[in-house]
KERO-645405 format. One line per 2 residues: number of its first residue (from 0); their letters; for each residue x, y, z of N, C-alpha, C. Coordinates in steps of 0.2 Angstrom, whole numbers, plus 2048, in hexadecimal, padded with zeros to 3 digits. Each point is the difference from the previous one (the first is absolute). Example, Ala and Ser with C-alpha at 12.3 -4.5 7.8 and 13.67 -1.06 7.14 Angstrom:
<atoms>
0 = AS = 842,7E4,827,7FC,806,800,804,806,800 ~ 7FE,805,7FC,804,806,801,7FC,805,803
</atoms>
This chain:
<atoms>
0 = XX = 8A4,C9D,827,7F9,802,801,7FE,805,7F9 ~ 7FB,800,7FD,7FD,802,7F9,800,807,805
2 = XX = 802,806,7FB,7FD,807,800,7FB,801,7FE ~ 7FC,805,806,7FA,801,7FD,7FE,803,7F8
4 = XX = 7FD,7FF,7FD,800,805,7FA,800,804,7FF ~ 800,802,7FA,7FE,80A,802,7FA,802,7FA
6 = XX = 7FD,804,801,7F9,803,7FD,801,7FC,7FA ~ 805,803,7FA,801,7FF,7FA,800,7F7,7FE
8 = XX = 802,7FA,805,800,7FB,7FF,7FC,7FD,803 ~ 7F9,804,801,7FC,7FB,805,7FB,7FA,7FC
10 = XX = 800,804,7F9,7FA,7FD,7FE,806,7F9,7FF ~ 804,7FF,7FC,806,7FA,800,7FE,7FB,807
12 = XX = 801,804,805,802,7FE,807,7FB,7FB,801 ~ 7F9,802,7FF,7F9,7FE,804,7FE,7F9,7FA
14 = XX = 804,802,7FB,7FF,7F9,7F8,803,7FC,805 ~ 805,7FF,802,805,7FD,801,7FD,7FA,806
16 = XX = 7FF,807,804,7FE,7FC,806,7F6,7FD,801 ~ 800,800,7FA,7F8,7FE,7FF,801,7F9,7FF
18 = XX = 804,7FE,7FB,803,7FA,7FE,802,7FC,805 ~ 806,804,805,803,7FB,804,7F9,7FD,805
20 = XX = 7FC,805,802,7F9,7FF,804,7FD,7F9,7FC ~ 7FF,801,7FA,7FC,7FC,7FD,803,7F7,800
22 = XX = 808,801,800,802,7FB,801,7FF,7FD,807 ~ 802,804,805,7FE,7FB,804,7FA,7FD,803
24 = XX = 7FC,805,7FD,7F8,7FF,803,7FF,7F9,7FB ~ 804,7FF,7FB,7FE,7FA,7FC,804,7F8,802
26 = XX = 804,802,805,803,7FB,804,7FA,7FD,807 ~ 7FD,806,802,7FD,7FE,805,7F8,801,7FE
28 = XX = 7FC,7F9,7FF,7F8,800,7FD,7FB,803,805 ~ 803,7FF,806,7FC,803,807,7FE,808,7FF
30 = XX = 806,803,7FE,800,806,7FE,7FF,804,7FB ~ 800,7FD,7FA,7FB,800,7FA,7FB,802,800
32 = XX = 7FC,7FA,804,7F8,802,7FF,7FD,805,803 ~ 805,802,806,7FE,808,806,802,804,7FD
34 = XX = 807,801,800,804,805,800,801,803,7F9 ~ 802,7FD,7FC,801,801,7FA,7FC,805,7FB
36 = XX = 7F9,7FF,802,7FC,807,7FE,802,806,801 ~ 802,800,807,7FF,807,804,804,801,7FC
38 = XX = 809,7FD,801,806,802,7FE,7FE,804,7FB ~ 7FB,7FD,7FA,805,802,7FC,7FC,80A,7FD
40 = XX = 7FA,7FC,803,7FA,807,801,806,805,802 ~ 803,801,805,805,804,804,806,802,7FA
42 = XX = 803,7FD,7FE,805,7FF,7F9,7FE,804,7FB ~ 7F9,800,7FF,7FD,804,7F8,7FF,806,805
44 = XX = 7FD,800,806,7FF,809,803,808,803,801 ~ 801,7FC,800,809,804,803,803,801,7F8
46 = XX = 800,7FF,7FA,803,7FE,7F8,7FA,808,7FE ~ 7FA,7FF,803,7FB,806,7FB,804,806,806
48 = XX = 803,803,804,801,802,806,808,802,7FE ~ 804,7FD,7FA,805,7FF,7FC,803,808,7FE
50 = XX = 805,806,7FE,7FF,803,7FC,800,801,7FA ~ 7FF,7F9,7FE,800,800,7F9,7F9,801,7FF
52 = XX = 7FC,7FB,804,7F8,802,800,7FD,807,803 ~ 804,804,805,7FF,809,800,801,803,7FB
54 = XX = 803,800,7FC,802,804,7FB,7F8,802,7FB ~ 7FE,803,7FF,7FA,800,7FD,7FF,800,7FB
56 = XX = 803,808,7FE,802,802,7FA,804,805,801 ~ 802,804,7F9,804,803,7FF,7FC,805,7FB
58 = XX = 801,808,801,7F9,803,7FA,805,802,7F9 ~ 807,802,803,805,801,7FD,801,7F9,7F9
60 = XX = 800,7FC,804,802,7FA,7FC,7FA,7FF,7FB ~ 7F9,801,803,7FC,7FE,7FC,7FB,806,7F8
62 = XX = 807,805,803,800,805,7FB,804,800,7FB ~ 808,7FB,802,804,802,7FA,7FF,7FB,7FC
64 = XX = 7FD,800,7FB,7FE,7FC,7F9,7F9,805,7FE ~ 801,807,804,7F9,803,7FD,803,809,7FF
66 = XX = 804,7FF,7F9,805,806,800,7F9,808,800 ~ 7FA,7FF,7FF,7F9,804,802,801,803,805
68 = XX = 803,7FD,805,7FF,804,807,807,800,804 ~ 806,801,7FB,806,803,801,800,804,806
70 = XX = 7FE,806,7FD,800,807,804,7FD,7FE,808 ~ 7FC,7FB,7FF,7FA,800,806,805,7FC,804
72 = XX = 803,7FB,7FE,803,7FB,803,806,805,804 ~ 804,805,7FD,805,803,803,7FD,802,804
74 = XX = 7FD,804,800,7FC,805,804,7FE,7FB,807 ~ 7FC,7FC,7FF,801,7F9,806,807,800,803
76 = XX = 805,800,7FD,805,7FE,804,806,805,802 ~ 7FE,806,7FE,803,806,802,7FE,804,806
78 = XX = 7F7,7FB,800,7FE,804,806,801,7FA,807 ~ 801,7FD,7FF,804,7FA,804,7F6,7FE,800
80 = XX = 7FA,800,7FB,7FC,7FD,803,7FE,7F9,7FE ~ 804,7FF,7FC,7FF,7F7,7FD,802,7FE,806
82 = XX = 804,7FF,804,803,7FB,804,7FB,801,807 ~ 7FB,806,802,7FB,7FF,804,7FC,7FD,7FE
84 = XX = 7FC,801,7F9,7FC,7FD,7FD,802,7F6,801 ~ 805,7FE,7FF,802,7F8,7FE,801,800,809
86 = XX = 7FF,803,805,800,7FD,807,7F7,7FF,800 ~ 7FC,803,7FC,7F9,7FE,802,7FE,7F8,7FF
88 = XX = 7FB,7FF,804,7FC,7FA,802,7FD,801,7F7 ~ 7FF,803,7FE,7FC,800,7FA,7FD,807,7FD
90 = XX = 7FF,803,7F9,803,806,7FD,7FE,801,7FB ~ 7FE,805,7FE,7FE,802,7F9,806,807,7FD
92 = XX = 800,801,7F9,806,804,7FF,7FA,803,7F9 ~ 800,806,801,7FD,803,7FB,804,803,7FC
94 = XX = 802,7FF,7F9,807,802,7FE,7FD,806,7F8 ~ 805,803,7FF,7FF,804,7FB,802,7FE,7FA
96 = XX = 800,7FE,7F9,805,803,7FD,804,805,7FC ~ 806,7FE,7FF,803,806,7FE,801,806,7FF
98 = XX = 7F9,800,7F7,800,805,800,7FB,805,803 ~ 7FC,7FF,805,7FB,804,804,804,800,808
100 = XX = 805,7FE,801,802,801,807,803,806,802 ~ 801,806,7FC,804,805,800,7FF,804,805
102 = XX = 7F8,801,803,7FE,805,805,802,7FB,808 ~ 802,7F9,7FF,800,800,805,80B,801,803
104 = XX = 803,7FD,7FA,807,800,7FF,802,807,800 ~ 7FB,805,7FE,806,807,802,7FD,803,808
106 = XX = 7FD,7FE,804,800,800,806,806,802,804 ~ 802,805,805,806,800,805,7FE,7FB,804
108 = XX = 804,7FD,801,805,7FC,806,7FB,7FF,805 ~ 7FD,807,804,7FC,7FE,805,7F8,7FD,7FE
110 = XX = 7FF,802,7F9,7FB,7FC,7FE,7FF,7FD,7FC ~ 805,7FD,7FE,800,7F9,7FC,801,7FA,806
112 = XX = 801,7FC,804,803,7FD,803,7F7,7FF,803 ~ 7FD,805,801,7F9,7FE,804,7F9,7FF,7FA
114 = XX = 804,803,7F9,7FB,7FF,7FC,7FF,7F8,7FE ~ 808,7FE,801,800,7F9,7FB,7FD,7FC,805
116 = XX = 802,801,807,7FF,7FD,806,7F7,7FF,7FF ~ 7FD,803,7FD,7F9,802,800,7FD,7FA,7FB
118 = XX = 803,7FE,7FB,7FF,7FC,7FA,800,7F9,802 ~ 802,7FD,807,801,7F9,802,7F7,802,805
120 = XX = 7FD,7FB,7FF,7FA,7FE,802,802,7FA,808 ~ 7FF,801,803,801,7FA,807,7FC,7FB,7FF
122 = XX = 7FD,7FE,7FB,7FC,7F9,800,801,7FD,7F8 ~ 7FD,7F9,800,801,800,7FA,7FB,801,7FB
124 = XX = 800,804,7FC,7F8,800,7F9,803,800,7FC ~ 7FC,7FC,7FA,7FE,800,7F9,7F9,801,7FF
126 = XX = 7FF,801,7FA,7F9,804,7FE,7FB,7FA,803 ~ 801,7FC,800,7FB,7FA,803,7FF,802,806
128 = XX = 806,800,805,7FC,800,806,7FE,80A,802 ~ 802,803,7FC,7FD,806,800,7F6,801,7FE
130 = XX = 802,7FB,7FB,7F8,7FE,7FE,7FD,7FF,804 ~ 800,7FB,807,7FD,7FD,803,800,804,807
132 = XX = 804,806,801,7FF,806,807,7F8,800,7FF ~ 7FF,801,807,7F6,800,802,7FE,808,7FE
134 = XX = 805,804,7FE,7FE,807,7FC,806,801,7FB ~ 7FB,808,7FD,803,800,7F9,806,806,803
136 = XX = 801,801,805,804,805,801,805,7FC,807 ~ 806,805,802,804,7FB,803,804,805,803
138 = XX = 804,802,806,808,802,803,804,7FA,801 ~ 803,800,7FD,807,7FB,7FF,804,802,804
140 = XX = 804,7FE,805,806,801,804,808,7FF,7FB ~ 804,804,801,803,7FE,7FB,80A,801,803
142 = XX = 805,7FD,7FF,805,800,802,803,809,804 ~ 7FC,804,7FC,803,807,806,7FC,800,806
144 = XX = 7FB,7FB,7FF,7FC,801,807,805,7FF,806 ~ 804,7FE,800,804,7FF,806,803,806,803
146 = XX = 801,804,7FD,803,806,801,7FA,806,7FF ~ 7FB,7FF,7FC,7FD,807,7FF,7F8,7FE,801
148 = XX = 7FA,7FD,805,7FB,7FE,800,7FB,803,7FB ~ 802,805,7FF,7FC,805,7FD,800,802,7F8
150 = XX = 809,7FF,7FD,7FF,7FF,7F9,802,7FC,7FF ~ 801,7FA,802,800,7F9,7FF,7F9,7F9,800
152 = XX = 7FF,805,7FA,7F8,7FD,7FF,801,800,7F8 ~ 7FA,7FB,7FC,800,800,7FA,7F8,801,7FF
154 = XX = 7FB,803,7FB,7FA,800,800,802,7FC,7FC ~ 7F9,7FB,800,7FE,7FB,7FC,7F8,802,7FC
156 = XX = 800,800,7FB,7F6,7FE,7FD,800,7FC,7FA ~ 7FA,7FE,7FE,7FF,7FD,7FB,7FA,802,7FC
158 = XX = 800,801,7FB,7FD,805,7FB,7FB,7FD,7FD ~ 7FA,802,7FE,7F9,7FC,7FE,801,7FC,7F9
160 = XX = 809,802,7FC,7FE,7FB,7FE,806,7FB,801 ~ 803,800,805,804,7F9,804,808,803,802
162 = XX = 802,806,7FC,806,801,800,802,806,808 ~ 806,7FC,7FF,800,801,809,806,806,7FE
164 = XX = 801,804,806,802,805,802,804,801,807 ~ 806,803,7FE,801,803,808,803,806,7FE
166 = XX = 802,803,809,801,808,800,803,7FF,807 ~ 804,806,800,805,800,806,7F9,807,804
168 = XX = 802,7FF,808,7FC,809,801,802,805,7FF ~ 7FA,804,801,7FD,806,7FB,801,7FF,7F8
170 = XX = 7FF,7FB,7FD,802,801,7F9,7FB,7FB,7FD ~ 7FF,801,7FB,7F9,7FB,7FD,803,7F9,7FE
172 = XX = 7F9,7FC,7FD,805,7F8,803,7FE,801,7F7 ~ 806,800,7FC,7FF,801,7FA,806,7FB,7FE
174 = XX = 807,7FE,804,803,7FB,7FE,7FE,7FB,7FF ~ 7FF,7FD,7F8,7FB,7F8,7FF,804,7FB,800
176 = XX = 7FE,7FA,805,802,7FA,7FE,800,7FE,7F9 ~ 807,7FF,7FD,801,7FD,7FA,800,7F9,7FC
178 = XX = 803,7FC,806,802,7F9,7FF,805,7FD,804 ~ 7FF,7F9,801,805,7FD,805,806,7FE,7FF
180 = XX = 806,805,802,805,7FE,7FC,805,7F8,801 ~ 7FF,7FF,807,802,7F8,803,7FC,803,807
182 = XX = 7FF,7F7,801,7FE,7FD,807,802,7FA,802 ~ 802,801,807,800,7F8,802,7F7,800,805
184 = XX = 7FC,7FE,7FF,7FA,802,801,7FE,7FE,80A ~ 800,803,803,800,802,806,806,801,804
186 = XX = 802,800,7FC,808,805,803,802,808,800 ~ 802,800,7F6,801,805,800,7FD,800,7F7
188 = XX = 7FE,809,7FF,7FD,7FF,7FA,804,806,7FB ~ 802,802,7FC,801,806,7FD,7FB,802,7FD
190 = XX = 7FE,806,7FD,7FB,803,7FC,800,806,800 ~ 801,800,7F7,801,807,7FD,7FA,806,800
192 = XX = 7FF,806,803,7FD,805,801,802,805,7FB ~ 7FC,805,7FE,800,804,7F7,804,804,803
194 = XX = 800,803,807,804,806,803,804,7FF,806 ~ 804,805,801,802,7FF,808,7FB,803,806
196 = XX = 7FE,7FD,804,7FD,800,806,802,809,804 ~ 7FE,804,7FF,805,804,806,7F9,805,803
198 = XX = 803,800,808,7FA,804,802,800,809,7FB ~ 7FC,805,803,7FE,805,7FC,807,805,803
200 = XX = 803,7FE,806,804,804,7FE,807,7FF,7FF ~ 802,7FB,7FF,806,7FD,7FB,801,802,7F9
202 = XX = 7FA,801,7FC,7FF,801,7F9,805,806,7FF ~ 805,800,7FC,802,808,7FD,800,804,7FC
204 = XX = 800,803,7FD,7FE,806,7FC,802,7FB,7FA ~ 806,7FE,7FE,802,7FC,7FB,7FE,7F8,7FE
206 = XX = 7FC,7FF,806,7FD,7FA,7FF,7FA,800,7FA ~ 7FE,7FA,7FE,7FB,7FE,7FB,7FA,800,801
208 = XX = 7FB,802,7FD,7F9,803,802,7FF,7FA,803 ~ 7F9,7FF,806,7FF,7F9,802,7FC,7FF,7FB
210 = XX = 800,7F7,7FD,7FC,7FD,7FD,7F7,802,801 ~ 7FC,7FF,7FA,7F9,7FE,801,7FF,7FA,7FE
212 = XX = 7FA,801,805,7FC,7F7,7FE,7FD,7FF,7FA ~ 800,7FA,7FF,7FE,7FF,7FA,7F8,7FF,801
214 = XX = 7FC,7FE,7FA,7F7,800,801,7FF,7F9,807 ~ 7FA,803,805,7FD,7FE,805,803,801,807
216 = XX = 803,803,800,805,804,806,7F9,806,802 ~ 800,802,806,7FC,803,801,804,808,803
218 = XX = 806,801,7FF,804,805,804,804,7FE,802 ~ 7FF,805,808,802,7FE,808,7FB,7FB,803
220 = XX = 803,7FE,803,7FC,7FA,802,804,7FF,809 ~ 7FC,801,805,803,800,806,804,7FB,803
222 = XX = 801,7FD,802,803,7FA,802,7FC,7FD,806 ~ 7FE,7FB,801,7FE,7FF,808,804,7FA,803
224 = XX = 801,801,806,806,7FD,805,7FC,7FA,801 ~ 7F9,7FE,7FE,7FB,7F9,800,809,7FA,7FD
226 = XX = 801,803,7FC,805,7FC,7FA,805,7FE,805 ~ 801,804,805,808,7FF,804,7FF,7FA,803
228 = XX = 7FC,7FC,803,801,7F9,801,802,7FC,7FA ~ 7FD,800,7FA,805,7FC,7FB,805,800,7FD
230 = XX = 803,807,802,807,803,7FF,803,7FC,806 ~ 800,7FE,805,805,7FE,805,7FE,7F8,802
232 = XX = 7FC,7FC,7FB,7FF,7FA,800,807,7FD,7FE ~ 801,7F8,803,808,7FF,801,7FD,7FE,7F9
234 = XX = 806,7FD,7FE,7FF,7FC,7F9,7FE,7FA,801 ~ 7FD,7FE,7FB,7FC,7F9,7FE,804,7FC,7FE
236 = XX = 7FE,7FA,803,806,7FA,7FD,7FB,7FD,7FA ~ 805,7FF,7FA,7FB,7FB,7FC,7FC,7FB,802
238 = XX = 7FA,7FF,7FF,7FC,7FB,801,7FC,803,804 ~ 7FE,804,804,7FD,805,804,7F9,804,7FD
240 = XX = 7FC,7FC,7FD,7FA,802,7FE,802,807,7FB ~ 804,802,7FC,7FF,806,7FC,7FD,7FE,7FC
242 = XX = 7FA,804,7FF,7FC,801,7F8,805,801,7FB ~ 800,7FD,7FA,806,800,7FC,806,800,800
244 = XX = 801,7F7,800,808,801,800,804,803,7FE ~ 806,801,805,805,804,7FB,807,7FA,7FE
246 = XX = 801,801,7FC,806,7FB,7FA,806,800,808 ~ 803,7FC,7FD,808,800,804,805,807,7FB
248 = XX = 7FD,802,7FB,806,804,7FF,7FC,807,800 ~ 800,804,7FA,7FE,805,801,7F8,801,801
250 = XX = 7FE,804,802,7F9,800,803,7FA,802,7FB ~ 7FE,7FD,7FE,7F9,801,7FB,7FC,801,805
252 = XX = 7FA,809,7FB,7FD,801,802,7F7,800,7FB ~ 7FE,801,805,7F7,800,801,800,806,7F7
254 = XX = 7F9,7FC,7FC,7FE,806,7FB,804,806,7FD ~ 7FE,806,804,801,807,800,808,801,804
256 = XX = 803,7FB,805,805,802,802,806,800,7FB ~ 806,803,801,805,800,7FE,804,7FA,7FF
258 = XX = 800,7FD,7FB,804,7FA,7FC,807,801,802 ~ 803,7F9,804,805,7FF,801,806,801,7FA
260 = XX = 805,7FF,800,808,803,7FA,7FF,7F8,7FE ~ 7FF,800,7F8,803,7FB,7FD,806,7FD,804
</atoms>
């Protein structure tokens, strides 16, 4: 009697026994012209249903050929938050680089860990579909929310002249969208912010003045929770009516949005 397999040989297993299927179903014509569909419909759901097809991404992995966000990348894996972020359904990662990450890296222990937890967004956005929210302002749900409803929130706006913004709470939404550093586009997205996201009272004496906006920024700009229905929208499967394609590889954006990484 064959052993059942085990997780790590399934996708092998199910190859295996699609063929043996297929062979017999090609012995017998009767069963063919019925059966044969269904089989094999069931075969491709049980293969997508595979771990190799769960696996989704990796933020780590899709970090290391990007020596920019070094520091951010440790900081990910010292907070143990990469490996919560790669169990999401789908995920944005606001990342810093190096040399402006300082205020968030000399953080103690009890606030770093919820800071960087702060920087992973629970849905997928690139500047595109950020372009396309029914307002200019937004609350983002964001990976601390499971733990903190309260500072586990990201502001989101968008500025008169396109350039987007966020802000952790109590603190102005001054950290600018810079550019899409990779995507796999309704999965998972990277993108580089000017600063580290931190509510008003994380910042420390030592830290770096927060950024200003650049011209057409109008301040503060409040957020409205109108936005939170599009923050919690599942992901979009390609071919799904999006205005403006987005590429199979890195995400090209609209005008005024942030230009994808060479």
């Amino acid at each position: 009697m064959t052993p059942c397999p085990n997780i790590a040989t399934l996708p092998a297993f199910i190859a295996k026994l699609s063929h043996a299927l297929i062979d017999f179903i090609s012995l017998r014509s009767s069963l063919q012209s019925t059966m044969a569909p269904k089989i094999l419909v069931i075969l491709l759901l049980l293969a997508a249903a595979s771990p190799a097809a769960l696996a989704a991404f990796d933020v780590i992995e899709m970090l290391a050929d990007k020596p920019r966000y070094a520091t951010f990348s440790k900081l990910l894996q010292q907070t143990k938050v990469a490996g919560e972020a790669n169990q999401l359904r789908a995920a944005t990662l606001l990342v810093v680089p190096d040399k402006l990450v300082k205020s968030l890296a000399s953080l103690p222990n009890d606030k770093l860990q919820p800071a960087v937890a702060n920087h992973v967004l629970l849905s997928y956005f690139d500047p595109i579909k950020l372009d396309e929210m029914k307002t200019r302002t937004a609350i983002l749900p964001t990976l601390l929310s499971n733990t903190d409803k309260k500072l586990g929130v990201l502001n989101y706006t968008r500025a008169d002249d396109g350039q987007m913004y966020f802000g952790a709470p109590g603190a102005s939404c001054v950290a600018k969208l810079v550019k899409v550093v990779a995507a796999r586009p309704y999965s998972v997205s990277i993108m580089e912010v000017s600063e580290p996201i931190l509510p008003a009272g994380f910042v420390t004496s030592t830290a770096a003045a927060p950024g200003r906006r650049g011209k057409g920024g109008r301040g503060k700009i409040k957020p409205s929770a109108a936005g939170l229905e599009d923050s919690k929208m599942v992901a979009r499967m390609p071919g799904e009516g999006v205005s403006g394609k987005v590429s199979s590889k890195d995400t090209v954006t609209k005008s005024s949005a942030p230009s994808p990484a060479p």
